[in-house]
N, C-alpha and C positions, 0 to 999 in steps of 0.2 A: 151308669144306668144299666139296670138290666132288664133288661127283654126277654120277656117270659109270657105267657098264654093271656093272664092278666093284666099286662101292658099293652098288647095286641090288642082285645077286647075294649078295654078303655078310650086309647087312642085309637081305634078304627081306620077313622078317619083321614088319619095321618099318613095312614101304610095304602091304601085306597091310590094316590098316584102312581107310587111304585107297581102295583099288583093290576090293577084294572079289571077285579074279579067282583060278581057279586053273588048273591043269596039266592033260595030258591022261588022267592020274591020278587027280584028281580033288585032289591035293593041291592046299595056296596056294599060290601062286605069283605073282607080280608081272612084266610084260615089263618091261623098260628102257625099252623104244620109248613104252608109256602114261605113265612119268614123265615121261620129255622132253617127250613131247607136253604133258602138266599145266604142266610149265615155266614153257614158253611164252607157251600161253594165260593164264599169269597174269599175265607179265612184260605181257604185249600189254594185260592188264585195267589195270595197275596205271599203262601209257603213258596210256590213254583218261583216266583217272582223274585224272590230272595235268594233260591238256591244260581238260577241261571241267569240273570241281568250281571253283576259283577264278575264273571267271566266274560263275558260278551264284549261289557264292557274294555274289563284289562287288554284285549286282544285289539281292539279298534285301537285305542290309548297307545299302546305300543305301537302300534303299525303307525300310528304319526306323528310320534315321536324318531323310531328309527329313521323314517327319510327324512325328519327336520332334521336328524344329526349329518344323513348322507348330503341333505343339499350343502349343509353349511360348509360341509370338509370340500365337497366338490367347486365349492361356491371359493374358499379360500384356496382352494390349488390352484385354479383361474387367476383369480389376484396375482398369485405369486409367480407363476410361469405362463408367460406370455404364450405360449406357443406349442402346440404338441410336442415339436422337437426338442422344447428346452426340457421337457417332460423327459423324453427319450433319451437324453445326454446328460444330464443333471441326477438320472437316478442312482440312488442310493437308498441304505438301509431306514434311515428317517421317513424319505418318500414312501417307500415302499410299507412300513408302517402304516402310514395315512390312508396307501390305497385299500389295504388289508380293513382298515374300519370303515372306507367309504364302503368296500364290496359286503362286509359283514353288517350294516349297517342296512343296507338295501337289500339280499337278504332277508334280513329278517323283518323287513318292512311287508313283504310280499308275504312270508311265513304270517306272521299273525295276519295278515288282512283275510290272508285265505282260511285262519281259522276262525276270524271272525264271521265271515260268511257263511263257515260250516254251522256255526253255534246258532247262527241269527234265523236259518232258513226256516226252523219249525216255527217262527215267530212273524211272520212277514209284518215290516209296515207297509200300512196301505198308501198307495201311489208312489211309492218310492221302493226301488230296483235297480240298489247301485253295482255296476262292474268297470272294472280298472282295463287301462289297453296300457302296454309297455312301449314305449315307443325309443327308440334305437339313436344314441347319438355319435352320429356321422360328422359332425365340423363341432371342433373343438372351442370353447371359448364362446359359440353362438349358438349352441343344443347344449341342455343340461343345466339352463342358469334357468332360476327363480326368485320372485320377488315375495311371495305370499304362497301358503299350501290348503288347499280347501279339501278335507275327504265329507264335507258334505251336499257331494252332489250326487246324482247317477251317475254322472259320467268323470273318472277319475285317471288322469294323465300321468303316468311313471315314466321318468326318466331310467332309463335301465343303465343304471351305474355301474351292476356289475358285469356286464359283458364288454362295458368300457375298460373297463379293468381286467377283465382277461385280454383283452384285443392289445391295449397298451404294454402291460407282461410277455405278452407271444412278441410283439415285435423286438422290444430289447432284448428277452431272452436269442431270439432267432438273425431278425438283420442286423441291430446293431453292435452284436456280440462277437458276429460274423467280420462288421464292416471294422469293429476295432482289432479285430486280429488282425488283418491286412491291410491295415493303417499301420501297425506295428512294422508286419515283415516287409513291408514295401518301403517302408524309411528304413530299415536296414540294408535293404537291400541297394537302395541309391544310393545311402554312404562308404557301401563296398563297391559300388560301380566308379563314386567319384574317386577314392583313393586309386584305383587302379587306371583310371585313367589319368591322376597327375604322376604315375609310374609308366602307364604306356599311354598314348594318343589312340591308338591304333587299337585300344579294348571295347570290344562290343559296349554301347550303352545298356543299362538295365530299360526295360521295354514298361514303364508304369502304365497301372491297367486304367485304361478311361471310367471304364464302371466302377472304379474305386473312385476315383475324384467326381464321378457323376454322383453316387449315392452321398458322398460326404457330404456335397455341397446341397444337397435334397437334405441333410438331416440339419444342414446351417448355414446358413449366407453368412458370408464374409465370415469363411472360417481361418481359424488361425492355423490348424494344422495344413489345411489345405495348402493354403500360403506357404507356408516353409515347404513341403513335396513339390508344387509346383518351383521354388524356386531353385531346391536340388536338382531337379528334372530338366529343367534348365541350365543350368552351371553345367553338365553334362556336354549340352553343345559348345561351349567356349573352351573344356579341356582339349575338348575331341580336334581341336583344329592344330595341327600339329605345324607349329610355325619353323621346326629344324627342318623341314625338307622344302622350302620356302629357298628357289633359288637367291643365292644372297648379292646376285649382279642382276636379278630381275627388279628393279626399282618399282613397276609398276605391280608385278603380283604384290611385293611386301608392302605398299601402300592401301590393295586389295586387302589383304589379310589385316593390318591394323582396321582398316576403314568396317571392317565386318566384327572384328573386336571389340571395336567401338561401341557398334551398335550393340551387339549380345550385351556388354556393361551395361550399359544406360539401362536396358531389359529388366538387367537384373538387378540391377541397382532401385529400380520400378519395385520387382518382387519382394526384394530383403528390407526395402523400406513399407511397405505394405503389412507384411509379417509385423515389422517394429510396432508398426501403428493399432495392428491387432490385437498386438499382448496387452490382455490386464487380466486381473482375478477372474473377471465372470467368462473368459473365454476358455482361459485354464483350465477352471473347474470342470471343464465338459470331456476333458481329455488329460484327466489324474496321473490314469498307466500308463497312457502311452510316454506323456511328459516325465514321469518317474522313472520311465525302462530306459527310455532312449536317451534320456539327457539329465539325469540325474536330478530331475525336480524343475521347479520352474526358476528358481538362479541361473539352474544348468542352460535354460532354454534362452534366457534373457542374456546370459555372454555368450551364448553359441550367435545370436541374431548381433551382437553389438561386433562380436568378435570380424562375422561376414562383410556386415558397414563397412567397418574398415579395412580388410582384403578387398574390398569391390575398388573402394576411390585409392587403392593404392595402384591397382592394376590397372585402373582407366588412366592416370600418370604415366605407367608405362606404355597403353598403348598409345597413347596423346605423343609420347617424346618417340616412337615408333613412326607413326604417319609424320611429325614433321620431320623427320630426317629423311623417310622416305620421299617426303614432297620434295625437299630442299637436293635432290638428287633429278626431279622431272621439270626441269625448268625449261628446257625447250619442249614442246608441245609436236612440232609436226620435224618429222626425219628430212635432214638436207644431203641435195648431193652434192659429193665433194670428188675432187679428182686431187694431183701431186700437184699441178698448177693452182689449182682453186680457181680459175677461169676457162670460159668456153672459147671458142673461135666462128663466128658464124661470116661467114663471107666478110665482108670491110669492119666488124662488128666487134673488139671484144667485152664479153660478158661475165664481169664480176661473181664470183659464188657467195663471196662474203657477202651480208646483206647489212646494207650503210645506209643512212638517213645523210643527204647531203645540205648545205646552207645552199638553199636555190638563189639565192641575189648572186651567191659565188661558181655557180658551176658552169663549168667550162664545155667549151662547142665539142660533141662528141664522145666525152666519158661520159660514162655508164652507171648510173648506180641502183642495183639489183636492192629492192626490195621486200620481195618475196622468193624463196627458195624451196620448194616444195615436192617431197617426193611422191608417188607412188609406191605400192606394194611392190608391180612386176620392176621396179628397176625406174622405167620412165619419170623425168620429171621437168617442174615446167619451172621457168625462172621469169621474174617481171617485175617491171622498176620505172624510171624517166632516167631523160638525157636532154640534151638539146642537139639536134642530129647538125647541123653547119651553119655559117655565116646566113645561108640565105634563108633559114627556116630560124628565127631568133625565140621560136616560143618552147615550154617544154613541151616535149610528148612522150606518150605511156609506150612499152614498148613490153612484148610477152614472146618468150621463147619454150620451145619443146627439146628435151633431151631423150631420145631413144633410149628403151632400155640397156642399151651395150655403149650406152654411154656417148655414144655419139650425137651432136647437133641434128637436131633434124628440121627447125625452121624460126625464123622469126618476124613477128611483123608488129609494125608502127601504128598507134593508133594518137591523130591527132583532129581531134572533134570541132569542130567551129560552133559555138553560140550564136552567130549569125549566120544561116547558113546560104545567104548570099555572097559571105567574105568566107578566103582561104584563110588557113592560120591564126585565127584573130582571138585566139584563149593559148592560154597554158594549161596542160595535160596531165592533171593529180593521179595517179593509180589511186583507183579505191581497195576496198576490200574483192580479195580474190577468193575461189572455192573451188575445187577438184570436185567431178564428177568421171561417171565410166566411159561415158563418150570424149571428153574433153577437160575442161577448163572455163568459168565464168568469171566476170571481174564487171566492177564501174568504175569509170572514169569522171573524175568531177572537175571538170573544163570551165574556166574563169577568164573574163577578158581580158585581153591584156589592156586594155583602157576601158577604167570605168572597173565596177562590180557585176556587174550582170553575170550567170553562172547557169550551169547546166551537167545534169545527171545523165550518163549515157551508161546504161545494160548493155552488155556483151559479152556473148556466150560462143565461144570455138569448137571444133570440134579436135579432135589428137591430128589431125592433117594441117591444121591451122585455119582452116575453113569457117567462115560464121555461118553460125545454124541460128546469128537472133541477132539482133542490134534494136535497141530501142532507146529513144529520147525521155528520160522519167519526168514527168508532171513534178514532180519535189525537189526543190533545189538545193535544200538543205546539204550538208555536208552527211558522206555514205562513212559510214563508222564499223557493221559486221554484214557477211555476206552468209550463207548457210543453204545447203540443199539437202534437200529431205528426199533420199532414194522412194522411202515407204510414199508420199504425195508425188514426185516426180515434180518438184518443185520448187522455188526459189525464196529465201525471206532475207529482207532485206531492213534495216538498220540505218539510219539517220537523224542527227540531231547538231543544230546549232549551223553557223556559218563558215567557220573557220575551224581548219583540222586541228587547233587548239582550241578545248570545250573552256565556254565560258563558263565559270563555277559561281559568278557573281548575280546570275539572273536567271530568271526561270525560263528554260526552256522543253519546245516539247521533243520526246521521243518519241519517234515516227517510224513504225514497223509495219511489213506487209510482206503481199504473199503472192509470187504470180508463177504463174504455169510455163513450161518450157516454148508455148510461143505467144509468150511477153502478155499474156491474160492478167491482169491483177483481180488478186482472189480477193482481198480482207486488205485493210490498210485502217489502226488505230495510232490513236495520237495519248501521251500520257508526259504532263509538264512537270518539271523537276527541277530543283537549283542544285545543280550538282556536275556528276560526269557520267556517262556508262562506259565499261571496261570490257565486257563480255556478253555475247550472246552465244548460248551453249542449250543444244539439241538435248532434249530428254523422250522420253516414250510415249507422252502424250503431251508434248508442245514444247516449250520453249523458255530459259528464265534468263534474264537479264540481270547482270548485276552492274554494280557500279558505288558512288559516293556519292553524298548527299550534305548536304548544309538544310536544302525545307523540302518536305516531302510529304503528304497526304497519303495513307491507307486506305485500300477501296470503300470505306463507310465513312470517307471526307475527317478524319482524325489526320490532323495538323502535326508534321514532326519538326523538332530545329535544335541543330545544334548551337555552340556559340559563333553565331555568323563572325561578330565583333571581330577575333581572334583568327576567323576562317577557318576555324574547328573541322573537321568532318566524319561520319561514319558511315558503316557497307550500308547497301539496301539489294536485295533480291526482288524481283516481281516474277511474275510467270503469265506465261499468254497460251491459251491453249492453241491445236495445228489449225481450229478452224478461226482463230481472233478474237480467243473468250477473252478479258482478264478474269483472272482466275487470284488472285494473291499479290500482294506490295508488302513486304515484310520491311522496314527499316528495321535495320538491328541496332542495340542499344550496345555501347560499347564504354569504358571505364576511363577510356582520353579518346584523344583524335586519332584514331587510326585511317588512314589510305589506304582500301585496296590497290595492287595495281595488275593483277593479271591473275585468272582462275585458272586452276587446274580439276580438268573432270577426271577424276579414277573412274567411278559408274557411276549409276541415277542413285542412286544412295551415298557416293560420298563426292562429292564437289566443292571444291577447297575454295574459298576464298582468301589469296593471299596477301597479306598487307603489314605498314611499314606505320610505326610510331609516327607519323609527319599530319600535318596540314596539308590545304589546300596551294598554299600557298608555299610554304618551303618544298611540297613535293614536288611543284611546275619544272623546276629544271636537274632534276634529279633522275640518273638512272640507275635502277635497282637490282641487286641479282640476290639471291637464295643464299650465299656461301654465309653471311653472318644470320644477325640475327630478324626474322621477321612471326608473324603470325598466321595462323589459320585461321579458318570460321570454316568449319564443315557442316556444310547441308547438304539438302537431299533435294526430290526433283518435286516434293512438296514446297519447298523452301522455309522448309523448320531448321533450327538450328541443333545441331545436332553437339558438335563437341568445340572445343575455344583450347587455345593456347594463353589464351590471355587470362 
């Protein structure tokens, strides 16, 4: 249709809403002249309209498209690497690709937004006044993800990808480029420290820097490289101990030295199986060069670690056949004094050096039989046993003598206790366990009737003049089994168990340990039932461990142990009591047959030999033992973990 003066005129009325003009009449009326002109003006709107919306538009269009591409790339690097760090150790040319289209991507997302803004300004829509805020991501994996992107709002949320991507670049370029070079020269550097010290003992170790194993371990938990430096860095202290200047007649340094051997092994044997357990593909791939420079690939790295395996458990064999021949050289425990006689003279009195266990139905009126022999440093020492002193005293009595340090007698006296102590004489006079202090000498006496069972514990403590500085009658009647004084408490623990100085191994009884002060205070006194025996009570640094043989034994959380009763099987058990009467640990150890301890050897708080013999309970009873063939260890420590086995 066309619109012309005569169409206006005719239709009037039509153009009349548009125009709201009228005549001079006052009637409506429409000019021709005001349509044309509308025309125009609109043809002319609808040219601008055409020239500038399609840019406008391409520019908005692209701007949300580029960051659909950037979330999606950012969105799948998250997927794919867990973790900043794996980001940092895992780059390569691929990644680096990715990040280059995530940064160019974002970019050019902010590029056309901001020329979309330019284009749109002469144009406003009305109530709508949109602007973007860039917002910084600081935690990886939890800033930067999106589910949906909306740019029609005012208010428009940017994840700033690309100063991610610079920040990510600067770090690899700068720390981790840094911390791989000195990953490198520091594993070279420990593999020239270690060869030079299995050529000299005596060569400085290489000094590896903590800030290198501290940033590794920042850029990855449970690293594999770390692992292998740490466990060079280690191996280090086990070269460094130089066992040829190890005098070779000091039995107790070179049980020192294996027992510390020992320990380093296990350490390491800790570390190099750690390494093992580390190696696979995704831990390698984070450490290409260093793996390719230093060990020829990851083959190289996997027999360098299999190869260590087995140096570590060949050398823990050697030091293992080390300590026990060491041990099997410390079989007496406390230094005795000996003279060309081998006996003392003490007024009507002589005194045995050798120490004999006599058949008491057989011992004769007036010998002597020294049971303990005991030195001191200065020289001084004290000897102490039973006898039956003549026809008219028919019970035995305990009897303790002093030797001066120059060797001469210097005093001896009788101790014969009575259980009634209305009647003279009326017990036999067991020596119990004796113990050396600085003032003196301490012992119990465990006095039994001579008719009847009735029985009694007597503490008594001398001083080097022969003097008692303590005599006390014990509440516990049980048989005294170990004595021990604690310089560090000034004070006394004491060991009892069962009725007869042969333990019953048939029935559970309890071991009854306590603790009393130098004038006869009792500190602590615990009771712990056992079917077994105890062999030792041995002083450590904060308390005390017991060990012995077991048939049924409970663990402090009521866990039930048994060996084959039937058979009278048995094996060790350790406990520990702390200095104030904690229990602290009952360790039953599990053993491969029936092993017997029968007597412990402490080297220090770290290696405490438990020594023991293929036997039962029952063919061990009359059986005596010595070291020359063959027996066993179990070294623990004053935790009482098990530390190394011969078995």
């Amino acid at each position: 249709m066309v619109i012309d003066q005569r169409e206006v005129e005719k239709n009037n009325e039509f153009y009349y809403p548009f125009f709201q003009t009228l005549d001079a009449k006052g009637r409506p009326f429409v000019e021709y002249s005001l349509v044309a002109q509308k025309i125009q003006t609109s043809y002319d709107s609808l040219e601008l309209f055409i020239s500038k919306i399609p840019p406008i538009y391409s520019s908005f269009t692209r701007s949300v498209n580029h960051y659909d591409k950037a979330v999606k790339i950012f969105s799948e690097i998250s997927s794919e690497y867990t973790s900043i760090e794996d980001i940092y150790l895992l780059y390569d040319q691929k990644l680096d690709a990715r990040l280059s289209a995530l940064k160019n991507n974002y970019d050019s997302t902010i590029i056309n937004f901001n020329d979309y803004q330019r284009q749109i300004k002469p144009y406003p829509i009305k109530n709508y006044y949109q602007h973007y805020t860039v917002i910084p991501i600081r935690t990886y994996r939890l800033d930067g993800l999106l589910t949906n992107i909306n740019f029609l709002t005012n208010q428009i949320n940017l994840w700033d990808y690309s100063s991610w991507v610079d920040q990510v670049r600067s770090v690899i370029s700068k720390d981790v480029a840094d911390l791989r070079s000195k990953i490198i020269l520091s594993d070279q550097k420990l593999t020239e420290s270690l060869n030079n010290l299995r050529q000299n003992p005596d060569s400085p170790p290489y000094q590896f820097d903590k800030k290198v194993a501290f940033n590794l371990n920042h850029f990855e938990r449970q690293s594999l490289v770390l692992s292998i430096l740490q466990y060079k860095m280690f191996m280090q202290s086990i070269l460094a101990i130089n066992r040829k200047q190890t005098d070779s007649v000091n039995y107790m340094r070179q049980a020192e030295v294996a027992s510390s051997l020992i320990h380093l092994n296990r350490k390491a044997d800790t570390l190099i199986q750690e390494a093992g357990s580390r190696y696979n593909d995704y831990r390698v791939s984070k450490h290409k060069e260093f793996i390719a420079s230093n060990f020829n690939g990851p083959k190289g790295l996997e027999s360098y670690i299999n190869a260590e395996k087995k140096e570590i458990g060949s050398s823990y064999q050697t030091y293992s056949n080390e300590l026990h021949q060491s041990l099997s050289k410390l079989d007496k425990q406390f230094e005795q004094f000996t003279n060309k006689e081998m006996s003392v003279r003490i007024g009507r009195l002589t005194i045995p050096l050798t120490v004999q266990s006599p058949e008491v139905e057989a011992m004769d009126n007036g010998t002597l039989f020294t049971l303990v022999n005991r030195k001191n440093s200065d020289g001084s020492a004290y000897l102490a046993g039973i006898y039956k002193p003549d026809k008219k005293i028919k019970n035995i009595v305990t009897y303790v003598a002093r030797i001066n340090p120059d060797g001469k007698p210097a005093w001896v006296k009788d101790f014969n206790v009575s259980v009634d102590t209305t009647v003279v004489s009326d017990a036999n006079n067991y020596l119990g366990p004796l113990v050396l202090t600085q003032e003196g000498c301490a012992f119990l006496v465990h006095a039994v009737k001579t008719t009847g069972e009735d029985r009694l514990n007597s503490f008594i403590y001398l001083d080097e003049k022969g003097d008692q500085k303590l005599s006390v009658r014990l509440k516990d009647k049980t048989y005294p089994r170990k004595l021990l004084y604690s310089e560090k408490n000034n004070s006394f623990i004491m060991l009892l168990k069962g009725k007869e100085e042969i333990q019953n191994n048939a029935e559970p009884e309890s071991i009854s340990i306590g603790s009393a002060n130098v004038l006869g205070d009792v500190l602590w006194r615990k009771d712990y039932s056992i079917t077994g025996n105890v062999v030792d009570l041995i002083p450590v640094i904060d308390g005390y461990l017991i060990a012995g043989n077991y048939s049924v034994i409970k663990d402090l959380a009521g866990k039930e142990y048994r060996t084959k009763i039937s058979s009278q099987e048995c094996s060790p058990f350790v406990m520990k009591i702390s200095e104030h009467g904690e229990w602290v640990e009952v360790n039953p150890i599990s053993t491969p047959s029936s092993i017997y301890i029968d007597r412990v050897i402490k080297v220090n708080d770290n290696s405490i030999n438990l020594i023991g013999f293929q036997e039962t309970f029952s063919t061990a009873r009359d059986k005596t033992f010595d070291m020359s063939g063959k027996f066993f260890y179990i070294m623990t420590m004053l935790n009482t973990q098990v530390i190394s086995t011969n078995y």
